[in-house]
C-alpha positions as CSV (number, residue, x, y, z in Angstrom):
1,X,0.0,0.0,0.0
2,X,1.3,3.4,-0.8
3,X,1.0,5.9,2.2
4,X,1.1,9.6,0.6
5,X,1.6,10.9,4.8
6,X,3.0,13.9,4.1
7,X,3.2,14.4,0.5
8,X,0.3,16.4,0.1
9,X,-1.1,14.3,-3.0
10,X,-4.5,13.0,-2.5
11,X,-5.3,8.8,-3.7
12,X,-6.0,8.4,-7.0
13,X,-9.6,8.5,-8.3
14,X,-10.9,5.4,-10.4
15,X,-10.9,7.5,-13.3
16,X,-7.2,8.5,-13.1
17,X,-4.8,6.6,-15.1
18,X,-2.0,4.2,-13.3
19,X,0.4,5.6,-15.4
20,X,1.8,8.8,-17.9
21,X,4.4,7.7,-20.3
22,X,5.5,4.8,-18.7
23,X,6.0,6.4,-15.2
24,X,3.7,4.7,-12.3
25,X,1.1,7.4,-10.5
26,X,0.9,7.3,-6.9
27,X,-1.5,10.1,-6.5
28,X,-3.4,13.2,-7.4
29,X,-1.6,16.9,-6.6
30,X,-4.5,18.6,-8.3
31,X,-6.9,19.5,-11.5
32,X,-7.8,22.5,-13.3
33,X,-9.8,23.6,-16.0
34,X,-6.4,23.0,-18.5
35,X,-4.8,20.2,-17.1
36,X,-4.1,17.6,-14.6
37,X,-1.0,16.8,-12.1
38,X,0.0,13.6,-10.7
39,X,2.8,12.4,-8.4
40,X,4.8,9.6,-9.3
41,X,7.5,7.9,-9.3
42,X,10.6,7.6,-11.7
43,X,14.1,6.4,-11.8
44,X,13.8,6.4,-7.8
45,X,13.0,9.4,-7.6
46,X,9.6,11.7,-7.0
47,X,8.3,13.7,-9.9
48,X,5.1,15.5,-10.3
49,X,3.8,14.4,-13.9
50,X,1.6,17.4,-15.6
51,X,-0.8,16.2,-18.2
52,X,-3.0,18.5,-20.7
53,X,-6.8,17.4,-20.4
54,X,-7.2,15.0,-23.0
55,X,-10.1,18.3,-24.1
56,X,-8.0,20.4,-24.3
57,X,-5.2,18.5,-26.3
58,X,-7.7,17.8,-29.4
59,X,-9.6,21.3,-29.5
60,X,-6.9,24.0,-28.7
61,X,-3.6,23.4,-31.0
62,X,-2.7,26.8,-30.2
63,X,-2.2,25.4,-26.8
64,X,-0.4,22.3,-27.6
65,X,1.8,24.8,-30.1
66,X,2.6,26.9,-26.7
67,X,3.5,23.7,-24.6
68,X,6.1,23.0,-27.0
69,X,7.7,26.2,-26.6
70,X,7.1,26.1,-22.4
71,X,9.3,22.4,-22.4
72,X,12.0,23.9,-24.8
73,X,12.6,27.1,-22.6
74,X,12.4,24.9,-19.8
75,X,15.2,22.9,-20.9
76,X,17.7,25.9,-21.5
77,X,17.1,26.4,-17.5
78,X,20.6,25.8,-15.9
79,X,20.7,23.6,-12.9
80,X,21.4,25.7,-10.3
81,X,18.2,27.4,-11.3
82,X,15.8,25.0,-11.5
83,X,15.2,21.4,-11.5
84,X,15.9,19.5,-15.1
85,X,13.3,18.4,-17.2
86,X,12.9,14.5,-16.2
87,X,10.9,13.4,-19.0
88,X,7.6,14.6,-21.5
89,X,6.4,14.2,-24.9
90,X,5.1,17.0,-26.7
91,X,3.6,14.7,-29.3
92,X,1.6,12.4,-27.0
93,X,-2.3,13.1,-27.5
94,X,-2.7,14.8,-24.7
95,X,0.8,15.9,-24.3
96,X,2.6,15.5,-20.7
97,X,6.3,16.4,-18.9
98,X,7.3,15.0,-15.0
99,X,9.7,17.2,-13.2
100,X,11.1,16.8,-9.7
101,X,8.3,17.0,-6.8
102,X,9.3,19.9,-4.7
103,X,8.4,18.7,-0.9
104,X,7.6,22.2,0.6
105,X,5.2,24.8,1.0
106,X,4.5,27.8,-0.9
107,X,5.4,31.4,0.6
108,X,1.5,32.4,0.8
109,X,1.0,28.7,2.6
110,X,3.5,29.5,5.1
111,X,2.3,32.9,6.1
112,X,-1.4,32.0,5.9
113,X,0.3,29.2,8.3
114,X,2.6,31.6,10.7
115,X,-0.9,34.0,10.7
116,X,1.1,36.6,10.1
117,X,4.2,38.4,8.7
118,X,7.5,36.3,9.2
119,X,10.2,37.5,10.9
120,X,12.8,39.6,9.8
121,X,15.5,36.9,9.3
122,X,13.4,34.6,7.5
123,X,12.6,37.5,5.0
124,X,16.0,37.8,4.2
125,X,16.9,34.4,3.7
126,X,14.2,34.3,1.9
127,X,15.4,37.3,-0.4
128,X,18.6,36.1,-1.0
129,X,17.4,32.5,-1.7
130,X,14.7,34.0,-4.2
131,X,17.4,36.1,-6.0
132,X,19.7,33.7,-6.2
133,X,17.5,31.4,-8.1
134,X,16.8,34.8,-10.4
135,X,20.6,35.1,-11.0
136,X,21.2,32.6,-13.8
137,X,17.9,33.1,-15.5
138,X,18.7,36.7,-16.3
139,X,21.7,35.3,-17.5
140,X,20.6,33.7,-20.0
141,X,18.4,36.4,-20.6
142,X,15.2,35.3,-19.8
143,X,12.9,36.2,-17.4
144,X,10.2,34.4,-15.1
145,X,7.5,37.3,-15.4
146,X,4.7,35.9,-13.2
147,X,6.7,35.6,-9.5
148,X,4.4,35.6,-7.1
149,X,4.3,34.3,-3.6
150,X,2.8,30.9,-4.9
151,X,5.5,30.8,-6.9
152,X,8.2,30.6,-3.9
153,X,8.7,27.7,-2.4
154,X,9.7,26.7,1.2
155,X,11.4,23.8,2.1
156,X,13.5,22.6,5.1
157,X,17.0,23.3,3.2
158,X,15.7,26.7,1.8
159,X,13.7,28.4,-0.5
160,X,13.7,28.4,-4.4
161,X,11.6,30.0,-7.4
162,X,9.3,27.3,-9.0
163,X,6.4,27.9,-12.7
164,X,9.0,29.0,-14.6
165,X,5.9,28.1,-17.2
166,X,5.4,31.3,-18.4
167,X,9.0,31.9,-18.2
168,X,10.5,33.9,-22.1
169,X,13.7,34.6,-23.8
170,X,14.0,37.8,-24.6
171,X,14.5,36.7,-28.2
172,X,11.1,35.2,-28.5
173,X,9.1,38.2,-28.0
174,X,7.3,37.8,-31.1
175,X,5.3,34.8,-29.7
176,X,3.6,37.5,-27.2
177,X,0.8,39.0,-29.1
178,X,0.9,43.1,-28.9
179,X,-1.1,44.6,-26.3
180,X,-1.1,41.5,-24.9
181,X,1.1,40.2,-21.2
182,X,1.3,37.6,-19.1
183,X,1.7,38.1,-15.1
184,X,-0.6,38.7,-12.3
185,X,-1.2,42.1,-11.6
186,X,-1.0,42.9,-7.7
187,X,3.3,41.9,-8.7
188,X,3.6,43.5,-12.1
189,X,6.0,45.8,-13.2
190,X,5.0,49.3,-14.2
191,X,6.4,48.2,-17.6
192,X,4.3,44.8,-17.7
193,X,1.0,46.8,-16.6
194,X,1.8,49.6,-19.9
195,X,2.4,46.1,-22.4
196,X,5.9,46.9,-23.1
197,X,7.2,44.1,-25.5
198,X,11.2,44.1,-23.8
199,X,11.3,42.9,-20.8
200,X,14.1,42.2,-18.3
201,X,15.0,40.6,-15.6
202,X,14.2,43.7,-14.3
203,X,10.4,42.8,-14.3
204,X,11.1,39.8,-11.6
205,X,13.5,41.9,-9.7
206,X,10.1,44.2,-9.3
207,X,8.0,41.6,-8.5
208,X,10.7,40.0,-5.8
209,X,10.0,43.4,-4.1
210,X,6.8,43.4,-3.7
211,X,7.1,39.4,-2.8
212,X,9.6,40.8,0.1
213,X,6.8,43.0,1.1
214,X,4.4,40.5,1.2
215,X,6.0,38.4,3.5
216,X,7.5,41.1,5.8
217,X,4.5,42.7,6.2
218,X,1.4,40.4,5.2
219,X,0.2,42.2,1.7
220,X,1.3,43.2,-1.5
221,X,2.6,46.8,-1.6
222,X,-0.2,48.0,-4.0
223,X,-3.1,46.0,-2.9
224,X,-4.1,42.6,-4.0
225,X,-7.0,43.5,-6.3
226,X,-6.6,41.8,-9.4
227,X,-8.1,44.5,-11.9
228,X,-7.5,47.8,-13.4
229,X,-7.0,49.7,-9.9
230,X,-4.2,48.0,-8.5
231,X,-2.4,48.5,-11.9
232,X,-2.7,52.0,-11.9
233,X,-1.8,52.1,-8.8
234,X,1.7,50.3,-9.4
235,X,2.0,52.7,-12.9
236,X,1.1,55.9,-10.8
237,X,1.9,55.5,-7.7
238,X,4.5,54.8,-4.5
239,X,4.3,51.3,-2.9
240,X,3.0,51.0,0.9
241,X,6.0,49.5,2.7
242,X,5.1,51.1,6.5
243,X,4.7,47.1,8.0
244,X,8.2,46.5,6.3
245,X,10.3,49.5,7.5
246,X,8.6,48.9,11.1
247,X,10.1,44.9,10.6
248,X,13.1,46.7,9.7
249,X,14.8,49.9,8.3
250,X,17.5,48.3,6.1
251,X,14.6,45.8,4.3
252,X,12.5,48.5,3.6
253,X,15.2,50.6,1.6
254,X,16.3,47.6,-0.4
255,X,12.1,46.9,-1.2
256,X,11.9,50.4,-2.4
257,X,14.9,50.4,-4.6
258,X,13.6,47.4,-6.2
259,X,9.9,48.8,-6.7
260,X,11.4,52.2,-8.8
261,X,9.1,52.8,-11.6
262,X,12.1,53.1,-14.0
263,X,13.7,49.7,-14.6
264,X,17.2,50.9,-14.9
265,X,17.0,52.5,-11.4
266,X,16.6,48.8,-9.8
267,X,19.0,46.7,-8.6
268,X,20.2,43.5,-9.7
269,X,19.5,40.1,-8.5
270,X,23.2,39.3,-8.2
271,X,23.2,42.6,-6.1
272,X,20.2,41.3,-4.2
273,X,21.9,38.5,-3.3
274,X,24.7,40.7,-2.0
275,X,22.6,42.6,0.4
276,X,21.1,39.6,1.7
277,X,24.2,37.8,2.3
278,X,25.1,40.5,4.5
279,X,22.4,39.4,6.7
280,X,22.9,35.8,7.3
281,X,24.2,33.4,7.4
282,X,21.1,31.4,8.5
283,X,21.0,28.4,11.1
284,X,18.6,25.6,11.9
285,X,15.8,25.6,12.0
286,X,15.3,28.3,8.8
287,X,11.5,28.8,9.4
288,X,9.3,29.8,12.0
289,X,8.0,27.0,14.3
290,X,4.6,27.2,12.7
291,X,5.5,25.6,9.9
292,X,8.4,23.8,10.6
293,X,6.9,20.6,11.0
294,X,5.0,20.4,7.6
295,X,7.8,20.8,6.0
296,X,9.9,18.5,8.1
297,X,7.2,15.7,7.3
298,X,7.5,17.0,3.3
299,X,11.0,16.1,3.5
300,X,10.5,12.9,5.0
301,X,8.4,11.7,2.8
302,X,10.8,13.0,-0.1
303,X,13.4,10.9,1.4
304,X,12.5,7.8,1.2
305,X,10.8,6.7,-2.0
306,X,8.4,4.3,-2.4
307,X,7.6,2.1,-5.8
308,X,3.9,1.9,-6.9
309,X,4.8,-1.2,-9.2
310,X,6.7,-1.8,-12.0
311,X,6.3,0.5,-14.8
312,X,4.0,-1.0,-17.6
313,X,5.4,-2.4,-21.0
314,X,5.4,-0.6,-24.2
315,X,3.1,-1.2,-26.4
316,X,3.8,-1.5,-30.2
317,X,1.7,1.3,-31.0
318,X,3.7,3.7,-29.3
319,X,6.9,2.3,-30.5
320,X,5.5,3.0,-33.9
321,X,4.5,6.6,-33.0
322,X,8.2,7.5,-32.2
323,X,7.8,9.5,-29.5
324,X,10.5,11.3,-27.6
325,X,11.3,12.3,-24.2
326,X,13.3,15.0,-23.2
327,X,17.0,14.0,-22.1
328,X,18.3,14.4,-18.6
329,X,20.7,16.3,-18.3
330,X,23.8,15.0,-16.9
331,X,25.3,15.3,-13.0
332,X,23.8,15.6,-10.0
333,X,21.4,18.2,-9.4
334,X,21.2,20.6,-6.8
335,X,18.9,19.7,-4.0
336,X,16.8,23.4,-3.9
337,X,16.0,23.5,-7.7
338,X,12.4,22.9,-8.5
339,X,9.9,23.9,-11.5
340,X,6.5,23.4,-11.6
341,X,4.2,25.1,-14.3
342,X,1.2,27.8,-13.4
343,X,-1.6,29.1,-15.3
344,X,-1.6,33.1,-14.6
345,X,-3.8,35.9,-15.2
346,X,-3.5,37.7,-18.7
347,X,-4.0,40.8,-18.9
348,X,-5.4,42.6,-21.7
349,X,-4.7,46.6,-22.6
350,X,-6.7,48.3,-25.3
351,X,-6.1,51.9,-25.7
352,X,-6.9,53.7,-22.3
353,X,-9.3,50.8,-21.2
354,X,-7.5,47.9,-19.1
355,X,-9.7,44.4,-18.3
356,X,-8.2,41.5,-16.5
357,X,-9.4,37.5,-17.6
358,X,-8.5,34.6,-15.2
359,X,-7.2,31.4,-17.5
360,X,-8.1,28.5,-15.9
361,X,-5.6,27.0,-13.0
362,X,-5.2,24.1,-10.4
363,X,-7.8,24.5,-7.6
364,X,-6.9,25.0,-3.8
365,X,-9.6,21.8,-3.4
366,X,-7.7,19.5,-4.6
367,X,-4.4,20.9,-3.6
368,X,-4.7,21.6,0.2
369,X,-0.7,22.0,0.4
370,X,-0.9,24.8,-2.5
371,X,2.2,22.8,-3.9
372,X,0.8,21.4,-7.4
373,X,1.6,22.1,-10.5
374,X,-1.1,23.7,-13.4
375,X,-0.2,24.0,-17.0
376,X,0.1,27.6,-18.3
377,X,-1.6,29.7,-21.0
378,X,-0.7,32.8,-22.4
């Protein structure tokens, strides 16, 4: 019998499929209204397998088009930024990928969890742990663009970006449609809520600011409407930061040079990580007590993995269909590296008139941890 203790996967329902690709499903991380996400098991390891619904796969090839692009910007993603690619196939009908299973809680988890603000040393950690993961992206010279505090997770050794989904080169700019951006607006950039087309890493240094805020003093700095208020607001006006400078001076300073309206006026995330070094370093326990033990029995379960039965055999149909799956990439990987995908609010601008639609995501139901993975749209 399979015990899921601590996993936060629910059992699998008798209309889920015992396996994705060949990899063996344990249990059921969540649903939404574009896809599906599993945990399972494979090469002895965890992964959380994401699946299009099988709807959605035969109806909207503009979707399926978009994956593609998602599990090849995905792969470019260097190690110590994310966790590799285990496995996928773009041209399965529906189309799927399994990445590492991240045994942690997100940042709005934890503080919903703490009932309150954390404290000042966990923000930093938290900061430099976040910008760290930011580093190598911009390097590359991509950037995240929806980072959010469900997409920062906390584990026992740390915390580390995840949905890198919706993550773009800068080169492939063109597949965004004018007037059109991806994000979610309370942690948007001024430049993301006025549909510029070149973005930087400059956008997620932004939105790390207000994700600082957020923890340090329990909302986001401009409000957490999702509509056409709290993006005027970020475009117009200064960011409330009075919780955070009474949590402490020195954060507040560092929150409000990364909120500037002009891009070029922000700092780094290499220089983020700087600052925040300067503050640690950090000792056991990292988090507050209230949450400590959920992620303690997270990485428990993480550690010791359990086999749901042998994998299936291949049939000679898909043999025939030559499908691929991604490559993994060689050497270890680092142990705070994780990428899940995330539907996110688009955001549409038409001359002076700004409306907001919500794309379909994972639900909270079926995901009580606030850990599993939903497919993105843009």
């Amino acid at each position: 019998m399979f015990d899921l203790t601590g996993s936060g996967a629910e059992p699998l329902r008798p209309d889920d499929p015992a396996h994705i690709g060949g990899i063996r499903l344990a249990g059921r991380l969540g649903t939404g209204g574009m896809g599906r996400a599993f945990l399972g098991v494979h090469e002895g390891r965890y992964v959380a397998v994401k699946q299009v619904l099988p709807s959605v796969a035969g109806e909207d090839q503009d979707f399926v088009r978009r994956f593609g692009h998602e599990l090849d910007n995905l792969s470019r993603l260097p190690p110590e930024a994310t966790a590799p690619l285990l496995a996928s196939d773009r041209d399965a009908r529906p189309p799927w990928l399994a990445t590492a299973y991240v045994p942690g809680l997100t940042l709005s988890d934890a503080v919903r969890l703490h009932q309150g603000p954390l404290p000042a040393e966990a923000v930093w950690l938290l900061l430099r742990e976040a910008a760290g993961g930011l580093v190598p992206v911009h390097g590359l010279g991509m950037v995240h663009r929806d980072l959010k505090p469900s997409n920062v997770m906390l584990t026992v050794e740390g915390a580390t970006v995840i949905d890198f989904g919706v993550a773009r080169a800068t080169e492939q700019s063109q597949l965004t449609r004018s007037g059109v951006v991806v994000g979610t607006p309370a942690y948007m950039a001024p430049e993301q809520a006025v549909t510029r087309r070149d973005l930087t890493g400059a956008v997620d240094v932004f939105a790390l600011g207000s994700v600082i805020a957020y923890a340090a003093g329990g909302n986001p700095p401009f409000g957490e409407e999702s509509g056409p208020a709290v993006l005027y607001r970020i475009v117009h006006e200064e960011p409330d930061l009075e919780a955070v400078r009474e949590l402490d001076p020195a954060l507040a300073d560092l929150v409000t040079a990364c909120l500037a309206k002009d891009p070029e006026a922000r700092p780094t995330a290499a220089e983020l990580v700087r600052r925040a070094t300067e503050h640690g370093p950090s000792t056991a326990p990292l988090w507050p007590d209230s949450f400590s033990a959920d992620l303690a029995a997270k990485a428990a379960f993480a550690a010791h993995v359990q086999e749901p039965g042998p994998p299936p055999p291949v049939s000679v149909e898909t043999l025939k269909l030559g499908r691929k799956t991604d490559p993994k990439p060689p050497g270890e990987r680092r142990r705070r590296n994780r990428v899940l995908l995330a539907v996110v609010p688009v955001v549409i601008a038409g001359g002076a008139t700004l409306a907001v639609q919500l794309l379909p995501h994972i639900s909270d139901a079926d995901d009580p941890t606030g850990t599993a993975p939903s497919l993105s749209a843009s």
